[in-house]
C-alpha positions in Angstrom: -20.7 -12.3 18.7 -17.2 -12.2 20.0 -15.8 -13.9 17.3 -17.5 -11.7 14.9 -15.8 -8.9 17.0 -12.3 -10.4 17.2 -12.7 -10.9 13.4 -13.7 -7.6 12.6 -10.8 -6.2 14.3 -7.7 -8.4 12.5 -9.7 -7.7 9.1 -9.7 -4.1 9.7 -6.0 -3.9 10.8 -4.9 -5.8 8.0 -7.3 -4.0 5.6 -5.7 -0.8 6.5 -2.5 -2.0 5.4 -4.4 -3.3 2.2 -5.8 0.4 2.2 -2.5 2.0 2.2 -1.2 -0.2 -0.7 -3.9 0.5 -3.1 -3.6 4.1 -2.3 -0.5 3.8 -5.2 -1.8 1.6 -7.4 -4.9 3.9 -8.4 -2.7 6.8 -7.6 -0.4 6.2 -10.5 -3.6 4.7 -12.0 -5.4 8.0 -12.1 -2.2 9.8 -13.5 -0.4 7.4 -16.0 -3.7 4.8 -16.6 -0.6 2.4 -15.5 -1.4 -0.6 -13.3 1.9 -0.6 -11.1 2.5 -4.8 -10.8 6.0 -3.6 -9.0 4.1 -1.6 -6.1 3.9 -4.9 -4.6 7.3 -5.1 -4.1 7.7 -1.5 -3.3 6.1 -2.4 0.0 8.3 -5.1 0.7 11.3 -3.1 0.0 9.6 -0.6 2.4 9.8 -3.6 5.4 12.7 -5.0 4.3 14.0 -1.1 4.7 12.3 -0.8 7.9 14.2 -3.7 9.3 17.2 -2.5 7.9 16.7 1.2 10.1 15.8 -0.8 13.2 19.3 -3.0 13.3 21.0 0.1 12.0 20.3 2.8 14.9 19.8 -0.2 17.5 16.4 0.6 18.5 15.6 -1.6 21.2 12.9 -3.9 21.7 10.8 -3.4 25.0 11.0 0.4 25.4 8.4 2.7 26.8 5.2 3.6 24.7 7.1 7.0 24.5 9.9 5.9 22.8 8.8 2.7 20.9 6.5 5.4 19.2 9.3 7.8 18.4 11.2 5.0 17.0 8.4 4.1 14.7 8.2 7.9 13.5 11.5 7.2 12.7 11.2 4.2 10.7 8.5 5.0 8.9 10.2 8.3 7.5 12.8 6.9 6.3 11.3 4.2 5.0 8.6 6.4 3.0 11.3 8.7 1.8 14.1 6.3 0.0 10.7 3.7 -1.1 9.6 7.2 -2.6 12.6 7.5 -4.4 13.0 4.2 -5.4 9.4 4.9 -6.8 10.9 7.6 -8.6 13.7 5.5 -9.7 11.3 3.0 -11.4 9.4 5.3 -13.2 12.3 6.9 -14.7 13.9 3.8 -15.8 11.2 1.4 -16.7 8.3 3.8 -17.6 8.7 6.9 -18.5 10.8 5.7 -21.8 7.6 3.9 -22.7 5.1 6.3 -21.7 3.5 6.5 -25.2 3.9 3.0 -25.6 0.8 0.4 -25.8 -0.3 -0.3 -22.7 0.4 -3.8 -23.3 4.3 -2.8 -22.9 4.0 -1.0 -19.7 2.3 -3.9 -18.4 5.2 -6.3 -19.1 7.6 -3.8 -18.2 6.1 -3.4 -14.8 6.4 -7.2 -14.1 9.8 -7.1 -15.3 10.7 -4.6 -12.4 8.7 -6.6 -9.8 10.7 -9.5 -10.5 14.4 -7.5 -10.5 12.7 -6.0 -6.8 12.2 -10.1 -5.7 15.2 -10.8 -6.8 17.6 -8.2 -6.0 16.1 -8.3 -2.0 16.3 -11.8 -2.2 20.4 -11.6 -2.6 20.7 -9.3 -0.9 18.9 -10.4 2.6 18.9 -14.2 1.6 15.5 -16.3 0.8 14.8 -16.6 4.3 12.1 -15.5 6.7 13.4 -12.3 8.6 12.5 -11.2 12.4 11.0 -8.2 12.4 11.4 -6.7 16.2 9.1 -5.9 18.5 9.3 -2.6 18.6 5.4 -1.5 19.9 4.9 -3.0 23.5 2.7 -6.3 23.2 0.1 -4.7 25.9 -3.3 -5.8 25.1 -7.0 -5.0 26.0 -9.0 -7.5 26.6 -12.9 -6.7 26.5 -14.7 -10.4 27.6 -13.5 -12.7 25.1 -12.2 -10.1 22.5 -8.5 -8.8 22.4 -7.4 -5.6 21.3 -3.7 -5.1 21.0 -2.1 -1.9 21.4 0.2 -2.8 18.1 -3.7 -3.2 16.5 -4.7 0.6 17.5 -1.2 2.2 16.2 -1.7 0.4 12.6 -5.2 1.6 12.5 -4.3 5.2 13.8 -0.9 5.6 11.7 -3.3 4.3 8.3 -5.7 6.3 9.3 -3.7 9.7 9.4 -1.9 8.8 6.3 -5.0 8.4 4.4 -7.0 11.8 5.9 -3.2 13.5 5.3 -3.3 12.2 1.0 -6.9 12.9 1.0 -6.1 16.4 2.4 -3.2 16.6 0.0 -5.0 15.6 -2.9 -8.5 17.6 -2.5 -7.2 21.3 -0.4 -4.0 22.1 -2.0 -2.1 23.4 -5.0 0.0 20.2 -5.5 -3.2 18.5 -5.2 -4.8 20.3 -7.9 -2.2 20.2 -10.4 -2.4 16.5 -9.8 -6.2 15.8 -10.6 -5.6 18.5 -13.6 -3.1 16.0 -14.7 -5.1 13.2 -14.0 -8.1 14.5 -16.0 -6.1 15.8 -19.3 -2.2 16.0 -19.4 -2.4 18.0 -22.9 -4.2 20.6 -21.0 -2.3 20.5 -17.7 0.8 21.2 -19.5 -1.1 24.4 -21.6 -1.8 26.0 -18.3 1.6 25.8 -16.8 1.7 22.5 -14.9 5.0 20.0 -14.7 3.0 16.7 -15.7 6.8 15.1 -15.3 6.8 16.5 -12.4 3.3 15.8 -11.0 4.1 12.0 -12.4 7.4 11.9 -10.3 5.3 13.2 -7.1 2.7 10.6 -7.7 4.8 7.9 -7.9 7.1 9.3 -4.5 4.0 9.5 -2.6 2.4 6.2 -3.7 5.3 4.2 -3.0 5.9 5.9 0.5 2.2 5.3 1.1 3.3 1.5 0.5 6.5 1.8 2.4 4.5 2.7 5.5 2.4 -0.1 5.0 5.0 -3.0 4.6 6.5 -1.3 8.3 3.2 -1.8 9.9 3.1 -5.4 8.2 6.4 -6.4 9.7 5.4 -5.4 12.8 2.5 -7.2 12.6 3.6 -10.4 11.7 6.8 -10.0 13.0 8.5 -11.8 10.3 8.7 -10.6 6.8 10.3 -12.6 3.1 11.1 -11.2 -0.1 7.6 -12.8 -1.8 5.2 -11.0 0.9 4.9 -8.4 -2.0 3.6 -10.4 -4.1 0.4 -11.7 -2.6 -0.3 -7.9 -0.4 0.1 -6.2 -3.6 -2.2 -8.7 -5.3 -4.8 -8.1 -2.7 -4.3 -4.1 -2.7 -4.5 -4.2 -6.7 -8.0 -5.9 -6.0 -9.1 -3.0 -3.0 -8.3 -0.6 -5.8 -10.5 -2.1 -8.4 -13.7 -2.7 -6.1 -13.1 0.7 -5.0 -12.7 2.1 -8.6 -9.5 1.9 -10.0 -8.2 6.0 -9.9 -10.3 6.7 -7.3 -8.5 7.6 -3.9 -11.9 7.4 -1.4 -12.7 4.1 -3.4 -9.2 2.4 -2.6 -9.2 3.1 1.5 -12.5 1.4 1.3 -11.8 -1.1 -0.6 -8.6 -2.3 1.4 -10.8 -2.0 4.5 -13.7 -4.0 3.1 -10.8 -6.5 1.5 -9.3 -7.1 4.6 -12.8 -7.6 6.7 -13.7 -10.4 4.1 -10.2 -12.4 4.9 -10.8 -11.8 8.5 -14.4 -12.8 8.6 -13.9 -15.4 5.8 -11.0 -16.5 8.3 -12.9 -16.9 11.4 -16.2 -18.7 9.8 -14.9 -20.4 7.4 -11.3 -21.4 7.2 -8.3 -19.6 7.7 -6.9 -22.0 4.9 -8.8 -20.0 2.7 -8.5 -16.5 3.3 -6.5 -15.3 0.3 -9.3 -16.8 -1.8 -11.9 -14.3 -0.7 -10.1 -11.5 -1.7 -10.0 -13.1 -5.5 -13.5 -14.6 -5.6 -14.6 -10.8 -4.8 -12.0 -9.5 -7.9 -13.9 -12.5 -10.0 -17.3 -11.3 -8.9 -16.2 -7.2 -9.3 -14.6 -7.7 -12.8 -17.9 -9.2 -13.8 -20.7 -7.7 -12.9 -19.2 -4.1 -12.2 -15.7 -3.7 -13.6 -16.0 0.2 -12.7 -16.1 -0.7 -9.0 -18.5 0.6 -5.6 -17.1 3.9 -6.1 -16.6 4.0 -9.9 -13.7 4.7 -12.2 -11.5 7.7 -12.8 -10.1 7.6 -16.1 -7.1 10.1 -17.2 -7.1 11.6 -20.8 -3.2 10.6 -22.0 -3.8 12.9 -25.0 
């Protein structure tokens, strides 16, 4: 039983993180019907800019919970906000040319900008592993033979928050609306007075913030972070997003969350060798017996 505990708490942290990736992908699914293969690296940028605010303004390791807290509100801002607009950035230059494009084209476009992301980090920061500081105090709760760190309880309470706050976005207001109008016909968003471009832009600022805050909480983590961790973590969102339903926002947090319980469990009882194999054995399994996903699919009209 306490393993099953101790397992069930690492999957859900790092399924939250998987959570808040997949968030983009059927984001900018549900808008554009455009699988995103560089929101992968979006995230790493995210950490990599993370790490970059932390060295910057000297935060220092070992603070209070107080501060360490206010440095991560600071960290993660900034690191949502310039991921956003490299989101932005992307789908200006790579996709929005090609919007009306086969969707074969997107595709290879998107893998072109997730390899100029690897790429361009990797010169930039070298090939290297990177520290990532300690900036949450390693305090931990131990309850018989199960741990619970407090760095465990921010990443599920900062996900958490994020998600209720897009869900809120998405479902209560205005901005919200004109994004599921979009999402459902953009010929008939843009009769009744609705910026699609605009909407599209917003999507894609949000999404990669979204994934932004999740490589910060990854860093921290792991404490270590290279300019390939997108590649895998974006792998494993893309897969939360399509066994929650691709385009569907509820189906994505639940599918990172149940996509980082299977590594964790998978982990613990099986091997820890094999833990990124779970997540594609359940893509395998999804794809083929219900490609729509738990929660179904939410498919945009690009008439």
């Amino acid at each position: 039983m306490e393993l099953f505990l101790q397992q069930l708490i690492n999957g859900m942290t790092i399924g939250a993180i998987y959570a808040l990736i997949a968030l983009g992908y059927t984001m900018v699914y549900g808008v554009i019907q455009l699988i995103n293969f560089a929101h992968g690296e979006v995230f790493m940028v995210g950490a990599y800019i993370g790490l970059t605010v932390i060295t910057f303004f000297g935060f220092a390791t070992g603070a209070g919970f107080p501060a360490a807290l206010f440095y991560l509100a600071v960290i993660l801002l900034i690191a949502a906000f310039l991921s956003g607009a490299l989101g932005i950035f992307i789908d200006q230059a790579a996709y929005r040319p090609i919007r009306n494009s086969p969707r074969l084209v997107a595709l290879i476009s998107a893998i072109g900008v997730s390899f100029v992301l690897q790429n361009t980090v990797m010169l930039i920061f070298g090939p290297m592993d990177k520290s990532f500081p300690e900036i949450i105090p390693p305090v931990k709760f131990i309850f018989g033979e199960v741990t619970l760190t407090l760095m465990q309880i921010v990443i599920l309470t900062v996900s958490l928050a994020f998600m209720v706050l897009l869900y809120w976005l998405v479902e209560k207001t205005q901005t919200g609306r004109a994004m599921r109008a979009v999402a459902q016909d953009h010929k008939m968003a843009r009769l009744v007075g609705i910026h699609v471009d605009g909407i599209i832009r917003f999507t894609f600022w949000i999404g990669s913030g979204m994934a932004a805050v999740g490589g910060v909480l990854f860093g921290m983590y792991y404490h270590t972070i290279n300019f390939h961790d997108g590649y895998l973590a974006g792998l494993k969102a893309f897969t939360a997003a399509v066994l929650g339903g691709i385009g569907n926002i509820p189906g994505a947090m639940a599918g990172g969350i149940l996509i980082g319980l299977a590594e964790g469990l998978g982990a613990g009882y099986i091997s820890s060798e094999w833990k990124n194999v779970f997540a594609f054995v359940i893509l395998v399994l999804i794809l083929l017996f219900k490609p729509t996903g738990l929660f179904g699919e939410r498919v945009a009209d690009r008439a």
